[in-house]
N, C-alpha and C positions, 0 to 999 in steps of 0.2 A: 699951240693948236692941238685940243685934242681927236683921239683916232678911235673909232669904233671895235671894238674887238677883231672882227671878221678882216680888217685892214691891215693888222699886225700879221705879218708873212712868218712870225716864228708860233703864231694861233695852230693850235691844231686842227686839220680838215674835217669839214661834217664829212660822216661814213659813206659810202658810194658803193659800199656792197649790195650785193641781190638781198631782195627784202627776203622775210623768212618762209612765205608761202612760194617764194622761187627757188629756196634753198631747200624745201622740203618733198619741192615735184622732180628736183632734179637728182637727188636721195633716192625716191622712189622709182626715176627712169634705171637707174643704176642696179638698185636692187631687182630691177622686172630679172634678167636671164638668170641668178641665182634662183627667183623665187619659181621660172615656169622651170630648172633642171628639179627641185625639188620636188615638184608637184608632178613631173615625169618619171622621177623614182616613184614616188608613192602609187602612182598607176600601174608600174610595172610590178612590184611587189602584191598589189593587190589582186592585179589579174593572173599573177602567175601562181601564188599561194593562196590565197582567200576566197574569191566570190569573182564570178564571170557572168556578163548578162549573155544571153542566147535568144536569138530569134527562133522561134517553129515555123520552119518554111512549109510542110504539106500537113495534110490531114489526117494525120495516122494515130496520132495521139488523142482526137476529137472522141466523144466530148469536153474529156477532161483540160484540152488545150488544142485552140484553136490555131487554123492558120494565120500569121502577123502577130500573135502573143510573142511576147518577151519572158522569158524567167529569167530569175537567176539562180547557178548553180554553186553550189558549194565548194569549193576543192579541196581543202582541206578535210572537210566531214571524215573521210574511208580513213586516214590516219588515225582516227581516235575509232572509229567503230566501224563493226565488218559491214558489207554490204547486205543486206536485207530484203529477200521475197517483196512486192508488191513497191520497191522505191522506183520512182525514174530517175533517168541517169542519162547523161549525155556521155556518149564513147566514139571516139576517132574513129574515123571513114577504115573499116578494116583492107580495103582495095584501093588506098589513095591514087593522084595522078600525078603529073607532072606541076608542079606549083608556077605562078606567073611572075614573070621579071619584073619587078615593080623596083630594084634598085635599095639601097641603104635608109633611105629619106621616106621613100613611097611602103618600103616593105614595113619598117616600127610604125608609120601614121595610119596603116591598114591595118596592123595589130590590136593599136591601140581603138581604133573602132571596132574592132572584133567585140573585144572585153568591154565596151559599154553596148552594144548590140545595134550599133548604125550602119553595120559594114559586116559584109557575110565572108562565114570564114573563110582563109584560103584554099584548106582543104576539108570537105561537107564530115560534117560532123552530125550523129546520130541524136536523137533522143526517144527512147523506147521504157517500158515499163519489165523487170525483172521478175522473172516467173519461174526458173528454175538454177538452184547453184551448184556447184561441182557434188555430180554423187546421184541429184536428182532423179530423177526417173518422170518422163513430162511425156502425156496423150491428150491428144482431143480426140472425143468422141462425138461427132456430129457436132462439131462448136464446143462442147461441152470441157472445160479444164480437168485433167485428175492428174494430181502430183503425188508420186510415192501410191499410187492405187487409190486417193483419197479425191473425192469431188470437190474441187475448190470453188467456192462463190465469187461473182467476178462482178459487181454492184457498178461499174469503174466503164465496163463496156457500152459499148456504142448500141443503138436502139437496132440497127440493121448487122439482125447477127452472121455471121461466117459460120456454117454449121460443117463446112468439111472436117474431115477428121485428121490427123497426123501421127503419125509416131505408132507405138510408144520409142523414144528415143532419152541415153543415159547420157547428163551433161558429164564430156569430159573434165578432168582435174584442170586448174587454175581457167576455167569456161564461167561463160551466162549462157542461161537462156532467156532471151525475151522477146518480147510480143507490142505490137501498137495494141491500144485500145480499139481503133478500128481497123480489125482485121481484114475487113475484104482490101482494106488499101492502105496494108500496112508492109514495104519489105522487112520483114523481120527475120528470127530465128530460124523457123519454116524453108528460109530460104536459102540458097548458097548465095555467095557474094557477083559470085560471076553472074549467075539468072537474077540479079536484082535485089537479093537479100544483104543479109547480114553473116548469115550462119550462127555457129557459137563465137560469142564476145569475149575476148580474150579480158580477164579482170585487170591486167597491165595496161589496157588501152579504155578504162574508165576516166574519163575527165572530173566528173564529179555528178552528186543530187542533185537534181531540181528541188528548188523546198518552194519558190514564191512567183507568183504572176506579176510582173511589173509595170505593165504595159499590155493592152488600153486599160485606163484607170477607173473605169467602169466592172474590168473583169479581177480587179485585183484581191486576192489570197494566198492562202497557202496550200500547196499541194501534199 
């Protein structure tokens, strides 16, 4: 009597492993926590060295950026080149406050929405336009800029001009001076920190340029 192959017990088994498109989803569930720790370093690297997006929460820097714009800032930039008359710059809250217990989990996932611009920072961070550097010598005359005794054109300004005057005042060593673009509602330089300003910017507590508008995608360029 003969026997079919499949009848013969010493036949070897058809295979009964996971076919390959189950052996390659389960490959990739395995690789997901390597791939999102990877891709949490690169956020972190990026946002601590490289490029940060920033929201503009008031109207101080209008026209040239409006309130709900997004830029992004450079950090790295001031390493390779000095700071520069007429750049914007975003610089830490010179008067921080008490920061919020958000915990280990809650405090990196608020970071990391910092540094793409969906979550405001923990502690307000400035962005203002640089108008005078260590040495300067900075007046308004009826609104009017003169740096170093010299009339500065200011194309950049807002159409509702601030004609008060200020100063003349000398920026301290390693200082900024700067200004919003919309001075009547801008705290800036002009002001101490305590009444609402800024005062001088220390250049230690520069974050970085604004170079680009990123957000809405209607107003995008470069600054």
């Amino acid at each position: 009597m003969s026997h079919r192959p499949n009848d013969d017990p010493a036949a070897p088994l058809d295979d009964v492993s996971d076919p390959p498109d189950a052996r390659s989803r389960g490959a990739a569930w395995r690789e997901l926590p390597l791939l999102l720790v990877i891709a949490l370093a690169i956020a972190i690297v990026l946002k601590t060295f490289v490029v940060q997006a920033f929201f503009i929460p008031s109207p101080s820097m209008e026209p040239a950026l409006q309130r709900g714009d997004r830029v992004l800032v450079c950090r790295f930039c001031y390493r390779a080149t000095d700071i520069q008359r007429g750049h914007v710059i975003v610089f830490a809250d010179p008067a921080p406050g008490a920061a919020a217990e958000r915990g280990l989990v809650g405090g990196l996932l608020h970071w990391l929405g910092e540094g793409i611009g969906v979550a405001q920072p923990e502690q307000e961070d400035f962005i203002k336009r640089v108008i005078g550097l260590p040495g300067d010598v900075i007046e308004l005359r009826v609104g009017d800029l003169y740096r170093n005794g010299e009339r500065v054109d200011e194309p950049y300004l807002h159409p509702d001009r601030d004609t008060r005057s200020y100063g003349p005042v000398t920026v301290p060593d390693g200082m900024l001076f700067v200004l919003g673009d919309n001075r009547l509602r801008s705290g800036d330089s002009r002001v101490p920190p305590e009444q609402g300003g800024v005062g001088f910017v220390p250049v230690d507590d520069v974050i970085g340029r604004a170079f680009v508008i990123v957000w809405p995608s209607g107003r995008w360029g470069g600054l």
